[in-house]
N, C-alpha and C positions, 0 to 999 in steps of 0.2 A: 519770496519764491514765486514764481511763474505758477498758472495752471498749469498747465503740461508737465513741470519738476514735482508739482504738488500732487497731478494723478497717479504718474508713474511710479510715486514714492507710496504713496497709498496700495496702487496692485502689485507692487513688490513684496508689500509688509502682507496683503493678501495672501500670496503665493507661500511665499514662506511660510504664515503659521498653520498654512495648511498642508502643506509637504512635508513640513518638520514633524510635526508628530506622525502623519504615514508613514515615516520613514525607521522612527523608533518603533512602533506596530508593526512591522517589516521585521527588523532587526531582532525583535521579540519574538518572532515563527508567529504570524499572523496578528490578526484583530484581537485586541484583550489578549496575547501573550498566547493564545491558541494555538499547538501543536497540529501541527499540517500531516496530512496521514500520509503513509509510505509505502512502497510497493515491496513486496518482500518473493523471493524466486524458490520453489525447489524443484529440482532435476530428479526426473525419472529415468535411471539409468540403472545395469545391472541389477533387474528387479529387485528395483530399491528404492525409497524416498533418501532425496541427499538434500537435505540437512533431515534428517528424522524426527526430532524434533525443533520446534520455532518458536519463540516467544515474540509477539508483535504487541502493537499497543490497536484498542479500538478503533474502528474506524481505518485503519491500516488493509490494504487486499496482500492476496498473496495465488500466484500467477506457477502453476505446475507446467514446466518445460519438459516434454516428449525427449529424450535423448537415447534411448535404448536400442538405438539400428533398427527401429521398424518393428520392433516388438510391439504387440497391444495391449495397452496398460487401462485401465478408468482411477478415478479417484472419488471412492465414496465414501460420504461422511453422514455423518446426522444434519441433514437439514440441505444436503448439497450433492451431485453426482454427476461428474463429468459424462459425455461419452468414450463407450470403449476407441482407442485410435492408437494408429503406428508412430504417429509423429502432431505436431501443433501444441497448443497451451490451451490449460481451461484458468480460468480467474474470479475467485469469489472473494467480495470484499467482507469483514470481521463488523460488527457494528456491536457486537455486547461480548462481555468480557465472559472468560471460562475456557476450557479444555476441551479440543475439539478434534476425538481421533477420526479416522479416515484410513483406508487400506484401499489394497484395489481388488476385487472381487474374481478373478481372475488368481490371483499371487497371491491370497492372504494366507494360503498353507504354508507357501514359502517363506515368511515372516515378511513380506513387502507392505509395513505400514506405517502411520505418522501420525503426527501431533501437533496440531497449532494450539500454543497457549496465549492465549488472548488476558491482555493487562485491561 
């Protein structure tokens, strides 16, 4: 075999046993089989949280949508607290597991509250 057949075959077999396994690490949801965190919505609508409550996994955010026609809503929780606003998203990411209510201070008379349960 020629140099040139003989290098090419060499950074071939490079490539490959390095992409091969990337690619099962991939296939696996990241490095070491590692769960890739997820973004999870809920809508503020009819002062109300929609989904009410939410089960996410650690490391997971979860991103509150303004939908109520301009009504002013906040979302506060233990450790987190949007601003009062008519419309936009606030977004806090989960990093340890537990049960984590939240109302909006504004509507909590009118039962407008919620729940992230964190896995």
């Amino acid at each position: 075999m020629s140099f040139k057949r003989t290098h090419a075959a060499l950074v071939l077999c490079a490539v490959a046993a390095i992409a091969l396994p990337a690619a099962a690490l991939a296939g696996a949801g990241g490095v070491g089989g590692a769960r890739v965190a997820q973004s999870h919505a809920v809508t503020l609508k009819n002062t109300r949280f929609h989904p009410g409550t939410l089960s996410i996994h650690r490391g997971d955010s979860v991103t509150w949508l303004w939908r109520d026609g301009g009504v002013r809503h906040n979302v506060t929780g233990s450790g987190f607290h949007s601003r009062t606003q008519g419309q936009g998203s606030f977004t806090v990411r989960f990093n340890r597991a537990g049960t984590f209510n939240y109302h909006c201070t504004i509507h909590v008379e009118e039962g407008m509250k919620g729940k992230i349960v964190v896995h």
